[in-house]
N, C-alpha and C positions, 0 to 999 in steps of 0.2 A: 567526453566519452565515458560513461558507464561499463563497470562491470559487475554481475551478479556476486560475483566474489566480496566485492568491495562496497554492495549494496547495507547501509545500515539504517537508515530512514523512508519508510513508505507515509507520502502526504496525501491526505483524503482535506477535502471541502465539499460538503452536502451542497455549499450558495456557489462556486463557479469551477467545482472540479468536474470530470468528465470519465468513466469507467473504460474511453480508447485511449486514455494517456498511462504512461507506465507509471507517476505516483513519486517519480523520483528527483521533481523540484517541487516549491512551493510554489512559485510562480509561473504563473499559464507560459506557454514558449510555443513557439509555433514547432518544434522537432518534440511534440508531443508527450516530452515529460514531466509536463506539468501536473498538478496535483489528482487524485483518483475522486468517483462523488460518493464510493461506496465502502466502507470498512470491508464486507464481504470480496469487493473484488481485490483489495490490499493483501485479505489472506489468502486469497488464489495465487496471486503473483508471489509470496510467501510458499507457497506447497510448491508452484513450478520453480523456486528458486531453488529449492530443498532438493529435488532431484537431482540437479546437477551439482551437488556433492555440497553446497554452500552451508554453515551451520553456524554463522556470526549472529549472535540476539539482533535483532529487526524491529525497530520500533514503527509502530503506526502513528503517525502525530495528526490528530483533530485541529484542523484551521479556523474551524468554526469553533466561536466561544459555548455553543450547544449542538450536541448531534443524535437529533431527533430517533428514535428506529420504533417498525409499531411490534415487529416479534424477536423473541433472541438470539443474538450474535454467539454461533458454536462454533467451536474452536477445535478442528478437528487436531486428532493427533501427530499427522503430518505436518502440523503446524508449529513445531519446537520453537522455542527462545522468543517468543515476542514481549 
């Protein structure tokens, strides 16, 4: 069981992650928290975490040894501690 509290790793793979999974294993699972395919959606679930009072630094960990993007990843300010 996960809690946003206790959330301190969000896992993204461009090759077999999936932007319906929450991001918060590295490996595919079928209870869908398996890793995200988008940085961007990492920091979404980052700003919805933030709402509910959460304020622990959150790393985004790349699975992929390269992670391709064609414009820039902005880092809104809702976005503290990554």
């Amino acid at each position: 069981m996960y809690s946003i509290m206790n959330i301190t790793t969000l896992y993204v793979s461009q090759e077999y992650g999936n932007d319906r999974n929450r991001g918060f294993s590295a490996d595919i699972k079928e209870d869908g928290t398996g890793p995200l395919k988008t940085i961007e959606k990492a920091l979404e679930i980052i700003s919805q975490i933030r709402l509910f009072g959460a304020v622990q630094p959150i790393t985004i960990r790349i699975l992929d040894g390269v992670y391709k993007i064609d414009s820039p990843i902005i880092i809104k300010n809702d976005v503290s501690s990554v």
